[in-house]
PyMOL Python script that loads the backbone (N, CA, C, O; Angstrom):
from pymol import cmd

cmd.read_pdbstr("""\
ATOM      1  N   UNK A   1     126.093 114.893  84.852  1.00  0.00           N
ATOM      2  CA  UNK A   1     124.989 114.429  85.689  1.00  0.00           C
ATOM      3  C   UNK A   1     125.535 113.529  86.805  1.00  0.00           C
ATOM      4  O   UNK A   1     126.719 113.215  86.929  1.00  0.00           O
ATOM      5  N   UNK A   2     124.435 113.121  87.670  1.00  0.00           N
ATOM      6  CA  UNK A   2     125.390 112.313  89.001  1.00  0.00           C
ATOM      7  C   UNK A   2     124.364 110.617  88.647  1.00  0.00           C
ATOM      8  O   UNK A   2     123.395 110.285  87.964  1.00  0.00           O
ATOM      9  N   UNK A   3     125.206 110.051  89.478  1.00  0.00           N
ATOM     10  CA  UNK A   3     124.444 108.870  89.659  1.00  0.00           C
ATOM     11  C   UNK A   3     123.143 108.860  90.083  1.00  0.00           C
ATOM     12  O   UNK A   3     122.759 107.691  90.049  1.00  0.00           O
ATOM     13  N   UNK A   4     121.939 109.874  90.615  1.00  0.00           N
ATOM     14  CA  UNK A   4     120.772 110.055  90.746  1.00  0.00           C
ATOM     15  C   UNK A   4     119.618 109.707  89.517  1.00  0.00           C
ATOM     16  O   UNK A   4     118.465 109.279  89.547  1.00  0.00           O
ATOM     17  N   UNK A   5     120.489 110.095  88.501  1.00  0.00           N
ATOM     18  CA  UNK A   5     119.788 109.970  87.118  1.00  0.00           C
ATOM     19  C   UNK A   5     120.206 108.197  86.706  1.00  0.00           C
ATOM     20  O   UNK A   5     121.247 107.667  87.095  1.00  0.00           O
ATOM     21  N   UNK A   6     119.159 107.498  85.866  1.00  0.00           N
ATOM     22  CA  UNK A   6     119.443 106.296  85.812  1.00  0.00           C
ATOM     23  C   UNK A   6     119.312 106.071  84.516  1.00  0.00           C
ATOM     24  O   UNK A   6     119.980 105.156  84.033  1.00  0.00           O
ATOM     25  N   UNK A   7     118.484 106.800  83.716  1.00  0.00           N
ATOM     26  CA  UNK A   7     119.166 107.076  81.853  1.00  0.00           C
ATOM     27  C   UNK A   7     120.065 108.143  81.838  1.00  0.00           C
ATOM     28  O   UNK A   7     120.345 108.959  82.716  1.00  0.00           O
ATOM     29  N   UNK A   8     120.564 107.973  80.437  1.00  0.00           N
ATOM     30  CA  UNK A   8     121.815 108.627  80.040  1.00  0.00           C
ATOM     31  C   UNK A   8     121.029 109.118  78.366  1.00  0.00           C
ATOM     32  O   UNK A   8     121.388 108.868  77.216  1.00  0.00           O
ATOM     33  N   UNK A   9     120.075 109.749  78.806  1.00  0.00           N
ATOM     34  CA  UNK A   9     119.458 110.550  77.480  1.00  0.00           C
ATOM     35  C   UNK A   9     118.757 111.725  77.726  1.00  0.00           C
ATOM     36  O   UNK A   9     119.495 112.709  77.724  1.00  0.00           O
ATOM     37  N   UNK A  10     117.353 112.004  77.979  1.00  0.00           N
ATOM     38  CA  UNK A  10     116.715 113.278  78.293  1.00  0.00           C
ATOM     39  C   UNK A  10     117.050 113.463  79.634  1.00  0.00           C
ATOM     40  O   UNK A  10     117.383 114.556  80.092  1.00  0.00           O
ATOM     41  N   UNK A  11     116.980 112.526  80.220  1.00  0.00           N
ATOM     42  CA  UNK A  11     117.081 112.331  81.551  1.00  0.00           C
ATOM     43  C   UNK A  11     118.629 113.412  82.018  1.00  0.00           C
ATOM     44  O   UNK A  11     118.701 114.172  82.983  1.00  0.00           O
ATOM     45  N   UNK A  12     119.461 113.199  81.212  1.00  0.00           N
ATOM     46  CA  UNK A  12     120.732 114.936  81.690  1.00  0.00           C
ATOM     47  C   UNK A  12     120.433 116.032  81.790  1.00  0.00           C
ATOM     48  O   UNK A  12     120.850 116.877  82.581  1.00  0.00           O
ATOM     49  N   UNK A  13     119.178 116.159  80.454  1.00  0.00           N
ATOM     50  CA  UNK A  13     118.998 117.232  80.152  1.00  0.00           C
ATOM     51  C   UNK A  13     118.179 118.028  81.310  1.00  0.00           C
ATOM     52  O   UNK A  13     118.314 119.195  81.677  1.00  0.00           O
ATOM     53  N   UNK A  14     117.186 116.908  81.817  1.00  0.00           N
ATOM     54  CA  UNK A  14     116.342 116.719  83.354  1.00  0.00           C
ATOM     55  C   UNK A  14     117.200 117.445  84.724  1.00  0.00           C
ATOM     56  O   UNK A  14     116.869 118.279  85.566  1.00  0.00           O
ATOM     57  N   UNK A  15     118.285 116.771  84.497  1.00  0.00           N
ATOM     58  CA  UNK A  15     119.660 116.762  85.823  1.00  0.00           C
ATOM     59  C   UNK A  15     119.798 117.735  85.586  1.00  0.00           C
ATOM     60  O   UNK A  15     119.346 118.474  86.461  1.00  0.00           O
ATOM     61  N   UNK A  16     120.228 118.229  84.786  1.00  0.00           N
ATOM     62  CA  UNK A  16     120.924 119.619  84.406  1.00  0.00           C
ATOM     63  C   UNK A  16     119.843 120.556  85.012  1.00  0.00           C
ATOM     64  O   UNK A  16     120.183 121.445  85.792  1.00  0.00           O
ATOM     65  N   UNK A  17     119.164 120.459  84.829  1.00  0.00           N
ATOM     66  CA  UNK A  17     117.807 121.317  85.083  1.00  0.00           C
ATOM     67  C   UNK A  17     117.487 121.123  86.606  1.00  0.00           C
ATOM     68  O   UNK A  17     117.058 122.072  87.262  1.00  0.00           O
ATOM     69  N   UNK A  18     117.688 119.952  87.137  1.00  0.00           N
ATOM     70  CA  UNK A  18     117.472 119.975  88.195  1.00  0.00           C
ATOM     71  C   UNK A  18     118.616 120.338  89.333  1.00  0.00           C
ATOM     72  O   UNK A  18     118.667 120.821  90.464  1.00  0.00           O
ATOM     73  N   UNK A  19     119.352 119.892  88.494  1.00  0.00           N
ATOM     74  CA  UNK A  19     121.106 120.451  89.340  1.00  0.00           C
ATOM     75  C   UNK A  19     121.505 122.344  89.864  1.00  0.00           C
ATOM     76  O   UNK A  19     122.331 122.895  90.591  1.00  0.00           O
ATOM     77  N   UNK A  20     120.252 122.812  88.899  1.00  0.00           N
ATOM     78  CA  UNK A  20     120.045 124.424  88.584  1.00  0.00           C
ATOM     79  C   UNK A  20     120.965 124.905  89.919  1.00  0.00           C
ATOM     80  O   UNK A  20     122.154 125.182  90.072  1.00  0.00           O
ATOM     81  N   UNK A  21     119.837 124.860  90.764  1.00  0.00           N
ATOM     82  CA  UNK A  21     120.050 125.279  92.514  1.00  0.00           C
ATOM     83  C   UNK A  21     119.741 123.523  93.501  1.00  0.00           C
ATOM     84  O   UNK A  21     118.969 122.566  93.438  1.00  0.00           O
ATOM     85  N   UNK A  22     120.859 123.966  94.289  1.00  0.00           N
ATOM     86  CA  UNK A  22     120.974 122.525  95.191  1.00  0.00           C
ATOM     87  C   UNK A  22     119.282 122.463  96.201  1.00  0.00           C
ATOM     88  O   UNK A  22     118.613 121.471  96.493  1.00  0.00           O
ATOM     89  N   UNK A  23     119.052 123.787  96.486  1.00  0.00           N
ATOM     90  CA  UNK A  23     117.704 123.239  97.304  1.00  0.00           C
ATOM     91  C   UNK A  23     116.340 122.444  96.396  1.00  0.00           C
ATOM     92  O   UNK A  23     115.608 121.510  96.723  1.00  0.00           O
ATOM     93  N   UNK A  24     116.402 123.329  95.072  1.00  0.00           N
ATOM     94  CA  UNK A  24     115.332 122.754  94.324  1.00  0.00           C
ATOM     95  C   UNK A  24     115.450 121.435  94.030  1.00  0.00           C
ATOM     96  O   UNK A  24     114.522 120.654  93.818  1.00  0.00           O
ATOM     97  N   UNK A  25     117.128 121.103  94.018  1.00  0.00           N
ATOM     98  CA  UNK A  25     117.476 119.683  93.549  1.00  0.00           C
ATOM     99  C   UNK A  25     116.596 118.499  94.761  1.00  0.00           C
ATOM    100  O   UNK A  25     115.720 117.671  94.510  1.00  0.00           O
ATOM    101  N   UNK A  26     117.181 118.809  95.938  1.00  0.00           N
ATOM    102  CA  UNK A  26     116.987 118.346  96.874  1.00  0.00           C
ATOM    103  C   UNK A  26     115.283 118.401  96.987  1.00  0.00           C
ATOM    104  O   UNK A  26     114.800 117.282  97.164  1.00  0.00           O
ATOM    105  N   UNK A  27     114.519 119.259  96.931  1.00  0.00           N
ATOM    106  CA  UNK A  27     112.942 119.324  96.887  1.00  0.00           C
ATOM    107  C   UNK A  27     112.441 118.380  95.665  1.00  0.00           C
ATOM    108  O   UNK A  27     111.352 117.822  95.798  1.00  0.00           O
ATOM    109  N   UNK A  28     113.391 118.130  94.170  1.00  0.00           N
ATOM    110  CA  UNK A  28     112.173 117.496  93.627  1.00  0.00           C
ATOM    111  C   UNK A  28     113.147 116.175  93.530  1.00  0.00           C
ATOM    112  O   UNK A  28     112.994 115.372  92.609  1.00  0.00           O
ATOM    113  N   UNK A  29     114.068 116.014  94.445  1.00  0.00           N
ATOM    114  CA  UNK A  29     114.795 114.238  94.479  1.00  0.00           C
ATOM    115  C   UNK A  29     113.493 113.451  95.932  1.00  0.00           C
ATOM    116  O   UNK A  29     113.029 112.314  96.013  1.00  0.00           O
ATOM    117  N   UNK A  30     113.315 114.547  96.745  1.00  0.00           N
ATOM    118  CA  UNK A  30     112.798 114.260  98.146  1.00  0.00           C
ATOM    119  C   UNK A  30     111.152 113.881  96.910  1.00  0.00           C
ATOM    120  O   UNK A  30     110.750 112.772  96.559  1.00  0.00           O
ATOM    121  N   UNK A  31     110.844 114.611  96.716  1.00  0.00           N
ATOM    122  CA  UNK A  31     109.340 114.555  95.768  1.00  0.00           C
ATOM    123  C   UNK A  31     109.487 112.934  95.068  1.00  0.00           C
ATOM    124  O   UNK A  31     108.988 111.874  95.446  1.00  0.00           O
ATOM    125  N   UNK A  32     110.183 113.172  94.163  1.00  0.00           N
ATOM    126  CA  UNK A  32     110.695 112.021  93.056  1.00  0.00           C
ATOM    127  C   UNK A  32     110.939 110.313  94.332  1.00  0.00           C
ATOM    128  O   UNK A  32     110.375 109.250  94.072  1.00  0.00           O
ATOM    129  N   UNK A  33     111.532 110.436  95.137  1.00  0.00           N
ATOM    130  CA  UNK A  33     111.283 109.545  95.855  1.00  0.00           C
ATOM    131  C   UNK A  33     109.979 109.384  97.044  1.00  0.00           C
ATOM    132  O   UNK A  33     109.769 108.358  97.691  1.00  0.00           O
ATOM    133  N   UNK A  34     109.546 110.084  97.095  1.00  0.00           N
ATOM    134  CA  UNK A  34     108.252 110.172  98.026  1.00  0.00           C
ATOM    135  C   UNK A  34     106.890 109.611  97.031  1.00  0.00           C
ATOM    136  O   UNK A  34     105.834 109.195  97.507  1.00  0.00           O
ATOM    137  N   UNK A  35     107.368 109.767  94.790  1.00  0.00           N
ATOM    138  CA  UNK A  35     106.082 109.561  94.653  1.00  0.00           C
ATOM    139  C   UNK A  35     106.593 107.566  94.320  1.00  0.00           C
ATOM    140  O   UNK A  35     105.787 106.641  94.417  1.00  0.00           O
ATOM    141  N   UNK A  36     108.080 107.414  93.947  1.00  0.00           N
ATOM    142  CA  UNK A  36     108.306 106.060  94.115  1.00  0.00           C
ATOM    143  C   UNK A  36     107.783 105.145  94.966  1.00  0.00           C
ATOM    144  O   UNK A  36     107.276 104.051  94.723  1.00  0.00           O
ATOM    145  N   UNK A  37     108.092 106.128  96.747  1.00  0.00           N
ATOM    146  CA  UNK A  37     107.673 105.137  97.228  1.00  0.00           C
ATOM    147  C   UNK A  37     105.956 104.660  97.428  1.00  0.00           C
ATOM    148  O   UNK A  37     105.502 103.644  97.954  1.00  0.00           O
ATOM    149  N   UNK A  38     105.183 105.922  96.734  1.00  0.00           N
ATOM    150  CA  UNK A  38     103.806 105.346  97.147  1.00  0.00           C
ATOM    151  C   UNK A  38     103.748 104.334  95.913  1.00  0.00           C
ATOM    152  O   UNK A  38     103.378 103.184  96.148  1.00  0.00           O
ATOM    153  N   UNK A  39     104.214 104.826  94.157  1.00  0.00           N
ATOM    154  CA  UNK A  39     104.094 104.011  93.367  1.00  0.00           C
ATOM    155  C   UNK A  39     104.287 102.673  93.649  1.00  0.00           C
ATOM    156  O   UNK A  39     103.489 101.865  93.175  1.00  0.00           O
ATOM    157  N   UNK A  40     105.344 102.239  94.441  1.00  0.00           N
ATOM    158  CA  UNK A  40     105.784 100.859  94.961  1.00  0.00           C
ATOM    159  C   UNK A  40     105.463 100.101  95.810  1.00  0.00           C
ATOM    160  O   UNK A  40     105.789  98.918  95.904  1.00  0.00           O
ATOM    161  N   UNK A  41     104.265 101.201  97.053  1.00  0.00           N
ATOM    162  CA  UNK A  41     103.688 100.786  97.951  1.00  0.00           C
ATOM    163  C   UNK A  41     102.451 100.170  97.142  1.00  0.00           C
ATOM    164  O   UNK A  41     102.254  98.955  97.103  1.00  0.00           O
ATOM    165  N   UNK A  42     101.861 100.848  96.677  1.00  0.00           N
ATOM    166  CA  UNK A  42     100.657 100.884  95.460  1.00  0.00           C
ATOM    167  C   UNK A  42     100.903  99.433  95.018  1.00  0.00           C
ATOM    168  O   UNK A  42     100.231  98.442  95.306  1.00  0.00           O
ATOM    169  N   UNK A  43     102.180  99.529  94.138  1.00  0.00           N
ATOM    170  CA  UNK A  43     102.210  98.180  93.412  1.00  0.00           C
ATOM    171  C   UNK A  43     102.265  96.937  94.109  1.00  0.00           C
ATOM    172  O   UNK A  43     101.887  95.887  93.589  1.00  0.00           O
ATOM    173  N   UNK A  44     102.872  97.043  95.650  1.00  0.00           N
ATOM    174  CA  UNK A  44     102.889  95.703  96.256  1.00  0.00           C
ATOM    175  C   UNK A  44     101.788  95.715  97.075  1.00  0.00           C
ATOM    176  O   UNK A  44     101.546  94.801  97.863  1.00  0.00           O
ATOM    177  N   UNK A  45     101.148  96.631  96.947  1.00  0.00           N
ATOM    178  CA  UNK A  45      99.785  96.098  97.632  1.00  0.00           C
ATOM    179  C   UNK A  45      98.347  95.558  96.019  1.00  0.00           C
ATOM    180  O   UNK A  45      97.311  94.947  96.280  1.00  0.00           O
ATOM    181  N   UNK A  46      98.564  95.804  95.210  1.00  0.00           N
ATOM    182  CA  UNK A  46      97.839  95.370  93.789  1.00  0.00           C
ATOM    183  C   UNK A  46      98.819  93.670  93.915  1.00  0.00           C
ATOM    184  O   UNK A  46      98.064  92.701  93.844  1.00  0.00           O
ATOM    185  N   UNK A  47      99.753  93.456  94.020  1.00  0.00           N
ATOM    186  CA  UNK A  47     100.524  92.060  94.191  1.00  0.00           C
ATOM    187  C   UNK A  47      99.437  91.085  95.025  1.00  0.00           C
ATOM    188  O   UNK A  47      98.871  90.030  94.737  1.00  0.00           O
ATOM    189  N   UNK A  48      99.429  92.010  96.265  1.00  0.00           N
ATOM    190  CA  UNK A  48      99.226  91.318  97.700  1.00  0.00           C
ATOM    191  C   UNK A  48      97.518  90.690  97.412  1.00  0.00           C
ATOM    192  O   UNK A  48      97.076  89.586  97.729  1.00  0.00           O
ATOM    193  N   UNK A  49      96.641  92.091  96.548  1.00  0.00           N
ATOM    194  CA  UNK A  49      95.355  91.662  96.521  1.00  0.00           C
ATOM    195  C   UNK A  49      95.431  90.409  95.191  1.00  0.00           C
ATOM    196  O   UNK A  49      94.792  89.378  95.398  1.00  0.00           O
ATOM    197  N   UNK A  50      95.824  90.472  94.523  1.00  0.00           N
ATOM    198  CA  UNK A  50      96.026  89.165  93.694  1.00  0.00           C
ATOM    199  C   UNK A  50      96.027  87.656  94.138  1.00  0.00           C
ATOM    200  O   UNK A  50      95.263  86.794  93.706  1.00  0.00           O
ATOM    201  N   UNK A  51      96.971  87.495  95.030  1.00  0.00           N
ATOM    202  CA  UNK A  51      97.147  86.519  95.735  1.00  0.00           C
ATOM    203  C   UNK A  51      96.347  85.813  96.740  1.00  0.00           C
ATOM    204  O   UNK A  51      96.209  84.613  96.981  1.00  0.00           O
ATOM    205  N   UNK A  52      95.784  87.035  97.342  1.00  0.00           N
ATOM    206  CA  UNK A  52      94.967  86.617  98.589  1.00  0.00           C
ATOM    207  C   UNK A  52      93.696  85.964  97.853  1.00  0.00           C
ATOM    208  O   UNK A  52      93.459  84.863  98.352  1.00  0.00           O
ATOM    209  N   UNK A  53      92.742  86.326  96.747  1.00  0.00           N
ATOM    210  CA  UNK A  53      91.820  86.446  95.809  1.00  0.00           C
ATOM    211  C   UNK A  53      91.895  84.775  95.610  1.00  0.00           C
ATOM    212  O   UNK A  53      91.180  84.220  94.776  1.00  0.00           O
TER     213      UNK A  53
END
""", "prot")
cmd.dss("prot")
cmd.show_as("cartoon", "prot")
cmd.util.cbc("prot")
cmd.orient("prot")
């Protein structure tokens, strides 16, 4: 597996699977970070309404 993966358990088995073909890799790393970043946008805006409150 490569450094993309950040467990070292199902998560190979994941890589492996995702490593299949390089475009699919690339379509669900681009996905996988596109849903991070709303998850993270999400979460610092649930932060932001806390505070202001």
């Amino acid at each position: 597996c490569t450094d993309t993966c950040y467990a070292q358990t199902s998560a190979d088995v994941f890589c492996n699977t995702v490593h299949a073909t390089r475009t699919d890799y690339l379509i669900r790393r681009f996905i996988f970070v596109l849903i991070a970043e709303v998850v993270g946008a999400v979460a610092a805006g649930e932060e932001d309404n806390r505070h202001s409150v």
